[in-house]
PyMOL Python script that loads the backbone (N, CA, C, O; Angstrom):
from pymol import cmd

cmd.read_pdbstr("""\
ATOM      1  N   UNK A   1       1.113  81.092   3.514  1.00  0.00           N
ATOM      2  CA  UNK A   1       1.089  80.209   4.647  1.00  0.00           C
ATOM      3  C   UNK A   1      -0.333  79.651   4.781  1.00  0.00           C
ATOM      4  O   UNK A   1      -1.251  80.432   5.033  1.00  0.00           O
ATOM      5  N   UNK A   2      -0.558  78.362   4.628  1.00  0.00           N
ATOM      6  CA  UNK A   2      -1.780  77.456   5.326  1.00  0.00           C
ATOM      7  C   UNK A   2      -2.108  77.296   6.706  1.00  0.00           C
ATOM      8  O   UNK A   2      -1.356  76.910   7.601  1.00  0.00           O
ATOM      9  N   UNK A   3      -3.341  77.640   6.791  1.00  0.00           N
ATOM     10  CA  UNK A   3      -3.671  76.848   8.158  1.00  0.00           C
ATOM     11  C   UNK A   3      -4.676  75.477   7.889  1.00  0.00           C
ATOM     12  O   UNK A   3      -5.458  75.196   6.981  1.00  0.00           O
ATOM     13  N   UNK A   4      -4.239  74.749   9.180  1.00  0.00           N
ATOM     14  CA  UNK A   4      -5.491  73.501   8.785  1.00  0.00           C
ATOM     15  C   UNK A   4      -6.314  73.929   9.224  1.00  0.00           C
ATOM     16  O   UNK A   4      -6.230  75.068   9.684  1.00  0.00           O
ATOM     17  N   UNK A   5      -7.592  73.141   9.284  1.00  0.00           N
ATOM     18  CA  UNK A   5      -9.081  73.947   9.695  1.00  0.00           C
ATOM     19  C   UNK A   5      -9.522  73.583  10.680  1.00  0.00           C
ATOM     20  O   UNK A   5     -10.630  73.899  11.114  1.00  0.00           O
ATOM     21  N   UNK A   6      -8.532  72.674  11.327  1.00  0.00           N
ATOM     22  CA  UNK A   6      -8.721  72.040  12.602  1.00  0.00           C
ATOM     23  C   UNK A   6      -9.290  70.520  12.659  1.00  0.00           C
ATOM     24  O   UNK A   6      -9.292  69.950  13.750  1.00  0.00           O
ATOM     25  N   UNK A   7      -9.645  70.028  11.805  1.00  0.00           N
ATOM     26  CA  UNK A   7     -10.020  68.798  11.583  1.00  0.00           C
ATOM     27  C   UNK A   7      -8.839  67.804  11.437  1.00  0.00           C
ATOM     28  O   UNK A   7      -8.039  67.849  10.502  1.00  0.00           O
ATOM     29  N   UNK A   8      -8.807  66.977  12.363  1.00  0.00           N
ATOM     30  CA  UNK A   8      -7.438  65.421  12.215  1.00  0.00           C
ATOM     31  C   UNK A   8      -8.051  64.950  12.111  1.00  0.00           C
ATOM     32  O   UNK A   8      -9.068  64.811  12.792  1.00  0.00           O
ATOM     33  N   UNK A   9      -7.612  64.307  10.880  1.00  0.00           N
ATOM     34  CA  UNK A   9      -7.355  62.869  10.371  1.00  0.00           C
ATOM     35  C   UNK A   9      -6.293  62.367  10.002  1.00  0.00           C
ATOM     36  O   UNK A   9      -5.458  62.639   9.138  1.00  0.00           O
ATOM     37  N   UNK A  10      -6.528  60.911  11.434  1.00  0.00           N
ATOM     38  CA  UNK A  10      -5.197  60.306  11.429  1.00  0.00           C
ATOM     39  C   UNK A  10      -5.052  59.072  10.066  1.00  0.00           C
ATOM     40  O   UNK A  10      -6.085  58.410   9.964  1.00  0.00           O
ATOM     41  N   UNK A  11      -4.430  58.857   9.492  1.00  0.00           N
ATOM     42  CA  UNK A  11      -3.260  58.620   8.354  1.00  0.00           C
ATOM     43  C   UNK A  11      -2.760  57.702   8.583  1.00  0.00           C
ATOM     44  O   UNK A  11      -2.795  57.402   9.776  1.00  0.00           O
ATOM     45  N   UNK A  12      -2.118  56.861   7.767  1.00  0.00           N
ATOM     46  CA  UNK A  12      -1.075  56.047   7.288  1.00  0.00           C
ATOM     47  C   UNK A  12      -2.132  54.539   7.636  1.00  0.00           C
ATOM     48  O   UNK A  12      -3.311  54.296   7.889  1.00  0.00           O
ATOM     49  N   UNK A  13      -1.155  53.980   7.498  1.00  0.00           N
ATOM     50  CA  UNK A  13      -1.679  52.157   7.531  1.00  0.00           C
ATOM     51  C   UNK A  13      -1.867  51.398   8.611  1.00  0.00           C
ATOM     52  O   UNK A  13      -1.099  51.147   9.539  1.00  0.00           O
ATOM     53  N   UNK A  14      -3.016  51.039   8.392  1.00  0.00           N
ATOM     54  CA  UNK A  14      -2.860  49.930   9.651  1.00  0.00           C
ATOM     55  C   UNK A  14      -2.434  48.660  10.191  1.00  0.00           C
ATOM     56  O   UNK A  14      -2.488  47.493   9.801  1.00  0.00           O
ATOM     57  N   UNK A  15      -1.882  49.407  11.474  1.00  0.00           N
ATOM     58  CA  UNK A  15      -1.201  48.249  11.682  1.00  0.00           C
ATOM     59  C   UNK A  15      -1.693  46.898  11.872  1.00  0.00           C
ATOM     60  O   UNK A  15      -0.976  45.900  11.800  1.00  0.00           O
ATOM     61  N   UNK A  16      -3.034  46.892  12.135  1.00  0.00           N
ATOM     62  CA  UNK A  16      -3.503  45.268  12.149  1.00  0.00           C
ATOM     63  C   UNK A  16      -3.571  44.486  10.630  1.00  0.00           C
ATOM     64  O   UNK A  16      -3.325  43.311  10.354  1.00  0.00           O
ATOM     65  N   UNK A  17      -3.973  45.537   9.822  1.00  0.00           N
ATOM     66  CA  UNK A  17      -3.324  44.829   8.238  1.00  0.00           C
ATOM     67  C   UNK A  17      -1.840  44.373   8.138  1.00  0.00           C
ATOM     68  O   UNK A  17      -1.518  43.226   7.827  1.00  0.00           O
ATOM     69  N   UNK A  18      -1.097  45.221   8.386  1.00  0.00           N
ATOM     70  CA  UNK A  18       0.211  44.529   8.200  1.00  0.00           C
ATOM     71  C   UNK A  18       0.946  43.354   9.566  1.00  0.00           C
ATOM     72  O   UNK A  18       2.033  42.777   9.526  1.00  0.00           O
ATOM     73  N   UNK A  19       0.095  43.320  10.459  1.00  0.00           N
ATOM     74  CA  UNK A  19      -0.026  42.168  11.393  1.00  0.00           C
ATOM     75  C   UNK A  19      -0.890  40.971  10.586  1.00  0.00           C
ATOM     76  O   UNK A  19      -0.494  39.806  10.585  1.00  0.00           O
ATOM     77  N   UNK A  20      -1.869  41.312  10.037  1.00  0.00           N
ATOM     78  CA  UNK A  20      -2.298  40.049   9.180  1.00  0.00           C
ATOM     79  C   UNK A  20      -1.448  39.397   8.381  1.00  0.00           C
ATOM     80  O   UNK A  20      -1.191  38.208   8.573  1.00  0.00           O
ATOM     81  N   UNK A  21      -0.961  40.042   7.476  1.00  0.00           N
ATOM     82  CA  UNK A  21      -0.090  39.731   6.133  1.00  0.00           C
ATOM     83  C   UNK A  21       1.155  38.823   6.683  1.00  0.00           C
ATOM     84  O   UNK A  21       1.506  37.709   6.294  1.00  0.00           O
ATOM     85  N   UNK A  22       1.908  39.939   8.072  1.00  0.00           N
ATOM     86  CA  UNK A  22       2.874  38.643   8.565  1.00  0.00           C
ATOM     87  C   UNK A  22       2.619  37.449   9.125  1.00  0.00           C
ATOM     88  O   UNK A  22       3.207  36.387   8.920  1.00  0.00           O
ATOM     89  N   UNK A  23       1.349  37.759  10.130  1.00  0.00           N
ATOM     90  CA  UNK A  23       0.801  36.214  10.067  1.00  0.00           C
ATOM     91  C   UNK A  23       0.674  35.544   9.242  1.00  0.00           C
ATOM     92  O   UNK A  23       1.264  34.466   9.299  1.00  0.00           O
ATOM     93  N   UNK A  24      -0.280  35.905   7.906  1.00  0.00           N
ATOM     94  CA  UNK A  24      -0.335  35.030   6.878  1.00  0.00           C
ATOM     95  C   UNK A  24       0.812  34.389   6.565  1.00  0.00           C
ATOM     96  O   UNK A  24       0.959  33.167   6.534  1.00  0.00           O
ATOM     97  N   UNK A  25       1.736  35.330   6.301  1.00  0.00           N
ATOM     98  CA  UNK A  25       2.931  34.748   5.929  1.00  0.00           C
ATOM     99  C   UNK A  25       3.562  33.390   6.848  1.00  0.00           C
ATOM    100  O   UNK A  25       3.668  32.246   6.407  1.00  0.00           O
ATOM    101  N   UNK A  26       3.831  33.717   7.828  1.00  0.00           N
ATOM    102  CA  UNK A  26       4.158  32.678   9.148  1.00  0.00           C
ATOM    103  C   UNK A  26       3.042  31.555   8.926  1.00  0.00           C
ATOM    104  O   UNK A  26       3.472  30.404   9.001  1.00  0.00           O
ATOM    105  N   UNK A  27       2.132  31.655   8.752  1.00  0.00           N
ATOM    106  CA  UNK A  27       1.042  30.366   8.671  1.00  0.00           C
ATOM    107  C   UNK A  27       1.434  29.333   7.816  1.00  0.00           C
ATOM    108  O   UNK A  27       1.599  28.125   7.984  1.00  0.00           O
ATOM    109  N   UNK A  28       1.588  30.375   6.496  1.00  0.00           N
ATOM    110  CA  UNK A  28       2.182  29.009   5.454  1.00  0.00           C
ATOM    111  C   UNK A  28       3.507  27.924   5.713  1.00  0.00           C
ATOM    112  O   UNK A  28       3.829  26.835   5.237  1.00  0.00           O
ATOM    113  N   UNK A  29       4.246  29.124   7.034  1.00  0.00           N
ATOM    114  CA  UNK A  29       5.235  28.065   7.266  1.00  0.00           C
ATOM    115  C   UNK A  29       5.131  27.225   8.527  1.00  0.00           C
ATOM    116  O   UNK A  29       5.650  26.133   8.759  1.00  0.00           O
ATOM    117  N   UNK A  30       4.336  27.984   9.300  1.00  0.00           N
ATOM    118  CA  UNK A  30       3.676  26.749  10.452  1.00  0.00           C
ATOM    119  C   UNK A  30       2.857  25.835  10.064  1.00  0.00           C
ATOM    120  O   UNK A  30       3.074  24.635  10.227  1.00  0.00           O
ATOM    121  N   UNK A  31       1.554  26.441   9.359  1.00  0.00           N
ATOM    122  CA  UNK A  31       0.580  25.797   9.040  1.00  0.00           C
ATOM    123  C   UNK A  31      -0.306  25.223  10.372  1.00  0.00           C
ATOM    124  O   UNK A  31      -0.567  24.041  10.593  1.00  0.00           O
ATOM    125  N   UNK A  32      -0.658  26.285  11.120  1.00  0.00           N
ATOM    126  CA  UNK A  32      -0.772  26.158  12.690  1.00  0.00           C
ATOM    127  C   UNK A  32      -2.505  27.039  13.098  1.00  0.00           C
ATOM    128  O   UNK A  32      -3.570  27.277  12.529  1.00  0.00           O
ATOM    129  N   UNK A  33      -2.158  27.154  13.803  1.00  0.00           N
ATOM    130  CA  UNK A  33      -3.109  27.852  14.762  1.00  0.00           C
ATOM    131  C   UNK A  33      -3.180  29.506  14.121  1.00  0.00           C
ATOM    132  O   UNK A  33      -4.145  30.270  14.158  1.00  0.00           O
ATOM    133  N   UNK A  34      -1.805  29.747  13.533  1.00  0.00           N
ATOM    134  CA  UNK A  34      -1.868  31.139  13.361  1.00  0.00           C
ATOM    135  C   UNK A  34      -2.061  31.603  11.955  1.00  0.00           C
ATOM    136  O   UNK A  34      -1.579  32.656  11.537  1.00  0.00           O
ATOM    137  N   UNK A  35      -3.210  30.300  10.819  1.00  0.00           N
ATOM    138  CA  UNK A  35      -3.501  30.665  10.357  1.00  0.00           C
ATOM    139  C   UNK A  35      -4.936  31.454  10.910  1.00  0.00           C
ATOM    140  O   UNK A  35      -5.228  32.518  10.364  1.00  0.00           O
ATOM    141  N   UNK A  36      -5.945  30.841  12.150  1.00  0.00           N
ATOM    142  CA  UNK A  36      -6.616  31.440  12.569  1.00  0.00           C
ATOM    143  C   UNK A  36      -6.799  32.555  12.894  1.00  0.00           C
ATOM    144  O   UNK A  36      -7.795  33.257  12.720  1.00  0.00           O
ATOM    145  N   UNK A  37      -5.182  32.935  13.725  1.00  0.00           N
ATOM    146  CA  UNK A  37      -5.263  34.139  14.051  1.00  0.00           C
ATOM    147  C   UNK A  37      -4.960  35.390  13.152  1.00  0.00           C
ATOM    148  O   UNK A  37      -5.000  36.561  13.531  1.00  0.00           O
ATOM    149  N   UNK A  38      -4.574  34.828  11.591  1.00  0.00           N
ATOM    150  CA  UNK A  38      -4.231  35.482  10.476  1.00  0.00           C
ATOM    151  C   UNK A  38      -5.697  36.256  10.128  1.00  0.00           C
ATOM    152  O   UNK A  38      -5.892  37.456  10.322  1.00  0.00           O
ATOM    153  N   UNK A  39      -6.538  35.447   9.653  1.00  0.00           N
ATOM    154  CA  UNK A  39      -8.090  35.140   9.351  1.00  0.00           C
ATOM    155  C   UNK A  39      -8.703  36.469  10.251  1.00  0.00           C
ATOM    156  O   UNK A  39      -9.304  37.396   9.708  1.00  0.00           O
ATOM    157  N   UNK A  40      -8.495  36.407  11.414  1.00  0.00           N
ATOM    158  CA  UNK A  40      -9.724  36.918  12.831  1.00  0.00           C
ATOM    159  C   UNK A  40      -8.877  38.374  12.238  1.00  0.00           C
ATOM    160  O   UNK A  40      -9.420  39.342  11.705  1.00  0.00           O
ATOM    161  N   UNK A  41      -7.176  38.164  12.552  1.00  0.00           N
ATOM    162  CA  UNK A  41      -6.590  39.639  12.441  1.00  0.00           C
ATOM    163  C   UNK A  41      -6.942  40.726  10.876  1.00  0.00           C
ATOM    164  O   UNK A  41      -7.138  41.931  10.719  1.00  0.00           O
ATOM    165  N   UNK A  42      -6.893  39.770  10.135  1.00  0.00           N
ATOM    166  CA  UNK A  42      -7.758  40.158   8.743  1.00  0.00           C
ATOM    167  C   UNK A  42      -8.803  41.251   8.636  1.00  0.00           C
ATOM    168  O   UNK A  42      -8.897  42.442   8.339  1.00  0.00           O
ATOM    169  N   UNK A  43      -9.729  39.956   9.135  1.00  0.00           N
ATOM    170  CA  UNK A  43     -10.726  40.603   9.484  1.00  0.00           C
ATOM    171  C   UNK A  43     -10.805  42.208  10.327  1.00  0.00           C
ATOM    172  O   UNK A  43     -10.716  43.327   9.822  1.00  0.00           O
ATOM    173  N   UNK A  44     -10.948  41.933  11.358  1.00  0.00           N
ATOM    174  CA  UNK A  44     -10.834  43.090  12.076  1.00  0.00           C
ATOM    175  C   UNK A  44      -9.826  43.994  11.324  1.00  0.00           C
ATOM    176  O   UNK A  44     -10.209  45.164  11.314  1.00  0.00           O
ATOM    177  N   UNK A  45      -8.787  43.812  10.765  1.00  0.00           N
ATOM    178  CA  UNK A  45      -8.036  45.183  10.133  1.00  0.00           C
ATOM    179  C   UNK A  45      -8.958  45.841   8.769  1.00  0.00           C
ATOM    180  O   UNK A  45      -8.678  46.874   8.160  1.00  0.00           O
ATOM    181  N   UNK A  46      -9.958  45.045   8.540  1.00  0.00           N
ATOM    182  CA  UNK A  46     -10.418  45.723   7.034  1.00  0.00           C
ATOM    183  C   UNK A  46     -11.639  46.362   8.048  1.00  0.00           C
ATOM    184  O   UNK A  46     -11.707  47.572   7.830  1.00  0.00           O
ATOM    185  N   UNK A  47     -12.530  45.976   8.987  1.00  0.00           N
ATOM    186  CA  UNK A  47     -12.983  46.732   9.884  1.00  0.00           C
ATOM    187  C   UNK A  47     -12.812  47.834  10.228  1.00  0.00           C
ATOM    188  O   UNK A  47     -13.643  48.738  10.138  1.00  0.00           O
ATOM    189  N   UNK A  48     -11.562  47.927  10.728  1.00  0.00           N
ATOM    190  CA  UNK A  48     -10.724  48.908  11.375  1.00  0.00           C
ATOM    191  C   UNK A  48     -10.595  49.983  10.102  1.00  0.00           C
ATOM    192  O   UNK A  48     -10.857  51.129  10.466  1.00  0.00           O
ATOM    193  N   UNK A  49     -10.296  49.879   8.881  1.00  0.00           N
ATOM    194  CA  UNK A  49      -9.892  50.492   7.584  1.00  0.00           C
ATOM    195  C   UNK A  49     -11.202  50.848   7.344  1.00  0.00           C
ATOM    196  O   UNK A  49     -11.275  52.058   7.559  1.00  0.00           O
ATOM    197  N   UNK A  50     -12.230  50.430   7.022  1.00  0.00           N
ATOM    198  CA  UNK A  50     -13.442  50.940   6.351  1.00  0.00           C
ATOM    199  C   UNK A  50     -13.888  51.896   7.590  1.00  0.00           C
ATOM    200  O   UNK A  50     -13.937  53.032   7.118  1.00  0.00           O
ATOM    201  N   UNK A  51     -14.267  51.937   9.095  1.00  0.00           N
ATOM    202  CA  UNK A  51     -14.504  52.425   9.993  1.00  0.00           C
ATOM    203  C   UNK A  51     -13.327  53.597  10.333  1.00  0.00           C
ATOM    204  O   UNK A  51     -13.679  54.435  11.164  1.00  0.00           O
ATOM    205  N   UNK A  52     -12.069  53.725   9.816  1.00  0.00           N
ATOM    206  CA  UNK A  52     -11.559  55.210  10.168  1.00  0.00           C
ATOM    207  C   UNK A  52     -10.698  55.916   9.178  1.00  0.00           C
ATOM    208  O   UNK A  52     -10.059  56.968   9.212  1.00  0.00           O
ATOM    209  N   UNK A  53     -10.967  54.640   7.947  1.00  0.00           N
ATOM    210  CA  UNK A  53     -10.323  55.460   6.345  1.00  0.00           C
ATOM    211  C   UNK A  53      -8.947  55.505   6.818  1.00  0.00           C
ATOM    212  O   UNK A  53      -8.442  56.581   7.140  1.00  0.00           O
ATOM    213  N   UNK A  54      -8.268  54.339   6.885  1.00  0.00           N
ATOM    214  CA  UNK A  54      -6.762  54.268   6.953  1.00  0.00           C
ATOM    215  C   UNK A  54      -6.589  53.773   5.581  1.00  0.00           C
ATOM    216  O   UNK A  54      -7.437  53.882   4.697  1.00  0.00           O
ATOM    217  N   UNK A  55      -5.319  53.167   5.449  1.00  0.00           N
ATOM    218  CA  UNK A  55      -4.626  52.348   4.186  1.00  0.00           C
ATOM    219  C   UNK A  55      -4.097  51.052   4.352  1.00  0.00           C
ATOM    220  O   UNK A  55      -3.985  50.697   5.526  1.00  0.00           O
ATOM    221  N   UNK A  56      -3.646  50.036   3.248  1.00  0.00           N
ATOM    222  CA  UNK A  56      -3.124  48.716   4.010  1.00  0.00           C
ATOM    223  C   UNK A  56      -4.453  48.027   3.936  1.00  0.00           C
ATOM    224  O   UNK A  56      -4.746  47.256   4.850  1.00  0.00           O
ATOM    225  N   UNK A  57      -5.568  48.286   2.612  1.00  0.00           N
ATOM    226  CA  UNK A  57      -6.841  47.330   2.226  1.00  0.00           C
ATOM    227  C   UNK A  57      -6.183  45.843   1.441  1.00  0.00           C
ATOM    228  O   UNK A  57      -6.763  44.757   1.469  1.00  0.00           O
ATOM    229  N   UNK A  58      -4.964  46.084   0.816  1.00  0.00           N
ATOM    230  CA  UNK A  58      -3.703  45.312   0.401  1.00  0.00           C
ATOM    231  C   UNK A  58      -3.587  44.192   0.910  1.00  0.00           C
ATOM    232  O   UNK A  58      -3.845  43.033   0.586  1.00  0.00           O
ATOM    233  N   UNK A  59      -2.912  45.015   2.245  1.00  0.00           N
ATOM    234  CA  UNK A  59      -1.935  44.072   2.951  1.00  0.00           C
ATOM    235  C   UNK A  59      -2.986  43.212   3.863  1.00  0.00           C
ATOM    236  O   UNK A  59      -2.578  42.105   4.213  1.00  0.00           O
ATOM    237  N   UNK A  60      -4.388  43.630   4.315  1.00  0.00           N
ATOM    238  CA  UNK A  60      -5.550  42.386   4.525  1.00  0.00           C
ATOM    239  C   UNK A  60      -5.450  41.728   4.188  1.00  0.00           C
ATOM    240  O   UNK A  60      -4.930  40.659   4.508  1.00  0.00           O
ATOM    241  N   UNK A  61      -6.206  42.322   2.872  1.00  0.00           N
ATOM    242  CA  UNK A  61      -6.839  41.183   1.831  1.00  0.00           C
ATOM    243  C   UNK A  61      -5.466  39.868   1.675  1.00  0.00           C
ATOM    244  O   UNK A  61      -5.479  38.639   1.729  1.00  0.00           O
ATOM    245  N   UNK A  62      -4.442  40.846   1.477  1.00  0.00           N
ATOM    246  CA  UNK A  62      -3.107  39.143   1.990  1.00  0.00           C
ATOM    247  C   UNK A  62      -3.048  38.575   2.664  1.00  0.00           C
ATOM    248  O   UNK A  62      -2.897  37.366   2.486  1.00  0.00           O
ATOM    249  N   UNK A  63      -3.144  39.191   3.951  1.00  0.00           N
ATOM    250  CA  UNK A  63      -3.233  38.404   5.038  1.00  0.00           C
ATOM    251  C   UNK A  63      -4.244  37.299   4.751  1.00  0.00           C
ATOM    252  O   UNK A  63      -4.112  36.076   4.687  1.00  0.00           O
ATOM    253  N   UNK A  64      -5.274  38.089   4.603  1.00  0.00           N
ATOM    254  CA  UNK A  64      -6.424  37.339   4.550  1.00  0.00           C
ATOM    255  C   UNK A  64      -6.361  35.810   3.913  1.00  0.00           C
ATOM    256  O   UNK A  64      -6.362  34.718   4.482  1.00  0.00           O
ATOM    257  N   UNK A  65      -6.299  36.212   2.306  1.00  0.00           N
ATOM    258  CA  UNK A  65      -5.925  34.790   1.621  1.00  0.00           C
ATOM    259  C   UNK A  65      -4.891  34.145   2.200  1.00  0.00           C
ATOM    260  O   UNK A  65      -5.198  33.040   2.647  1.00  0.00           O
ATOM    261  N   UNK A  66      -3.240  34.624   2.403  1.00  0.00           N
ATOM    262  CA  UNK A  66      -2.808  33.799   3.480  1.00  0.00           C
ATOM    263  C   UNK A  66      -3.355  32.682   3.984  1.00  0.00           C
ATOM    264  O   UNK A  66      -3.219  31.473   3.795  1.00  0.00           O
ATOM    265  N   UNK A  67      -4.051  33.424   4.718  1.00  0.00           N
ATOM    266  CA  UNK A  67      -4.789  32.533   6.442  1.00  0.00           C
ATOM    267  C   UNK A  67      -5.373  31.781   6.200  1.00  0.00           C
ATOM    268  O   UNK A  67      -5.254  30.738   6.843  1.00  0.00           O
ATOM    269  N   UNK A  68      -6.537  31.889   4.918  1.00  0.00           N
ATOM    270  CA  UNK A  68      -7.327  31.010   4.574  1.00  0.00           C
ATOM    271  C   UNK A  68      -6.752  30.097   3.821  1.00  0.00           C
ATOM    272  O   UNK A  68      -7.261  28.983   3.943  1.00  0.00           O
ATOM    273  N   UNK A  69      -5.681  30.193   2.925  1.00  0.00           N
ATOM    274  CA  UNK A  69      -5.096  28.872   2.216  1.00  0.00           C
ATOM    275  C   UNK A  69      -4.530  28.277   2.945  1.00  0.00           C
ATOM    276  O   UNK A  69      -4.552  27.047   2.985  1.00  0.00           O
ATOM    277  N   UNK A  70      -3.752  29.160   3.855  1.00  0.00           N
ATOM    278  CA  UNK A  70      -3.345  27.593   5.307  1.00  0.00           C
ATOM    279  C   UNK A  70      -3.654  26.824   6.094  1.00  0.00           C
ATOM    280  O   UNK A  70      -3.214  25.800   6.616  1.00  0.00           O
ATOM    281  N   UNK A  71      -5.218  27.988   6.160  1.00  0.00           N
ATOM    282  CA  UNK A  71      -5.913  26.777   7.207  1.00  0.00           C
ATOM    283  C   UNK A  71      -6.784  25.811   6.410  1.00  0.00           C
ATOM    284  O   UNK A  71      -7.532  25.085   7.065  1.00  0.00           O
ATOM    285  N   UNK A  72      -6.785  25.682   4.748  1.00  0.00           N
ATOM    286  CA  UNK A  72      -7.355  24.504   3.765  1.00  0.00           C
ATOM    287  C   UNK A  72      -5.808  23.534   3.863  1.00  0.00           C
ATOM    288  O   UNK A  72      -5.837  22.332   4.125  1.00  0.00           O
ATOM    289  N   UNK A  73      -4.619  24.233   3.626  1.00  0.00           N
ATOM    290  CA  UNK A  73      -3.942  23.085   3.656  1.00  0.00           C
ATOM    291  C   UNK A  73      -3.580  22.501   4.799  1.00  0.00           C
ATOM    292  O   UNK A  73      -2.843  21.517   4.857  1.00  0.00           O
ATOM    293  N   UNK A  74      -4.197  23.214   5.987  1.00  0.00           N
ATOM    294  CA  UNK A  74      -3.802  22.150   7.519  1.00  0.00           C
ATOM    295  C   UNK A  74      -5.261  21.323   7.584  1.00  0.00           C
ATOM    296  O   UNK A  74      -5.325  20.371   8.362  1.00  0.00           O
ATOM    297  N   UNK A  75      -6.415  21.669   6.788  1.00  0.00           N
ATOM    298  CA  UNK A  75      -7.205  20.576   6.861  1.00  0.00           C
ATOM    299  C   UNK A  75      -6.857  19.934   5.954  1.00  0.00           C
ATOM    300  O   UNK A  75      -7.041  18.798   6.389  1.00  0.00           O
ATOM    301  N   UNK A  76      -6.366  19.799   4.696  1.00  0.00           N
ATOM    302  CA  UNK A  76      -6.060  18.730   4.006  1.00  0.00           C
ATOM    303  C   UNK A  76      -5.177  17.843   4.694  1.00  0.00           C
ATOM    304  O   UNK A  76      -5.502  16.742   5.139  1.00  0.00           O
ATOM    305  N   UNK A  77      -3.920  18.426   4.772  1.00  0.00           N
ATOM    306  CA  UNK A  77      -2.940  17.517   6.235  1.00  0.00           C
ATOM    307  C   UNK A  77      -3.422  16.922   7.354  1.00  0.00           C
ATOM    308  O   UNK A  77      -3.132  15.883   7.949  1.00  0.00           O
ATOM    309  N   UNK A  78      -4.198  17.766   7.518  1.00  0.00           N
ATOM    310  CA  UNK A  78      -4.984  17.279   8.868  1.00  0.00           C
ATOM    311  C   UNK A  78      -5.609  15.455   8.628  1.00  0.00           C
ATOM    312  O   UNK A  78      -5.417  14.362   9.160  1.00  0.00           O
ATOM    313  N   UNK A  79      -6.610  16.156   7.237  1.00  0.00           N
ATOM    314  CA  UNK A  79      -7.301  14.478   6.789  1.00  0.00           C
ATOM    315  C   UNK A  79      -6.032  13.940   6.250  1.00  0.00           C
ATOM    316  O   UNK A  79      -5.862  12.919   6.916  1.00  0.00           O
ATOM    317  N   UNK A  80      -4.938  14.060   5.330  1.00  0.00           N
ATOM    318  CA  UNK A  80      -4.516  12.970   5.176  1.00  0.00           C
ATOM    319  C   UNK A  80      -3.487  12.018   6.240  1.00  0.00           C
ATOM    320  O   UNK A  80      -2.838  10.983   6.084  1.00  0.00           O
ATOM    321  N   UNK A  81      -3.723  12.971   7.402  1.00  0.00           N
ATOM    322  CA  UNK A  81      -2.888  12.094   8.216  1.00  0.00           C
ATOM    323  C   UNK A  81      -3.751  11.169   9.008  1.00  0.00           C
ATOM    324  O   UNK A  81      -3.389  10.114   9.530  1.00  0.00           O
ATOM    325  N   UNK A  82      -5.308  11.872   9.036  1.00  0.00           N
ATOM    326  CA  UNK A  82      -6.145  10.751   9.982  1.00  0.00           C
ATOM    327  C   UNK A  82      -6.557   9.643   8.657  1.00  0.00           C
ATOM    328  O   UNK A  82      -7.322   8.722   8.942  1.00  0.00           O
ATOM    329  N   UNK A  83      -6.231   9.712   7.757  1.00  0.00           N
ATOM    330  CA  UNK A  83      -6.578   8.562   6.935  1.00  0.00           C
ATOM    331  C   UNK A  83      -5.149   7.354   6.894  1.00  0.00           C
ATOM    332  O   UNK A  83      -5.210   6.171   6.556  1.00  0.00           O
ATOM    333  N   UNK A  84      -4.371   7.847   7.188  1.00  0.00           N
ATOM    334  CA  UNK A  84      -3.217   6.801   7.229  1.00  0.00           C
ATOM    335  C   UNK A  84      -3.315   6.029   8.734  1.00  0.00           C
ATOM    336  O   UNK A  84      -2.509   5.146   9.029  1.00  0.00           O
TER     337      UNK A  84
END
""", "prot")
cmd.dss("prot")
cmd.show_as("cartoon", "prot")
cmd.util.cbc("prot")
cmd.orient("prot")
């Protein structure tokens, strides 16, 4: 029989990574505002991961690119609609 030694550490993934990733995801199909909030949530989840050694460095970094390729293609959209 084991005992622990009394030390927790809390485990599993974070949830603001896998809140990024679905944003990301949703961005590409809005192509909105919530690539921003993809980006900020990103961020702060790899924060959150390096600062308490969770998991879900993955599902950021997706989010992440996500967010950022949507918010290049809502500025491309963006200019080609103020050029017409």
């Amino acid at each position: 029989m084991s005992y622990s030694s009394g030390e927790y550490r809390r485990g599993g993934t974070s949830g603001k990574a896998t809140a990024a990733l679905v944003l990301g995801i949703l961005s590409l199909v809005a192509c909105g505002i919530l690539s921003i909030v993809a980006v900020i949530v990103g961020h702060s989840a790899m924060s959150e991961i390096d600062r308490e050694g969770l998991e879900g460095r993955g599902l950021a970094t997706a989010g992440l690119a996500l967010g950022y390729i949507a918010l290049v293609l809502w500025g491309i959209g963006f200019l080609v609609y103020m050029a017409n």
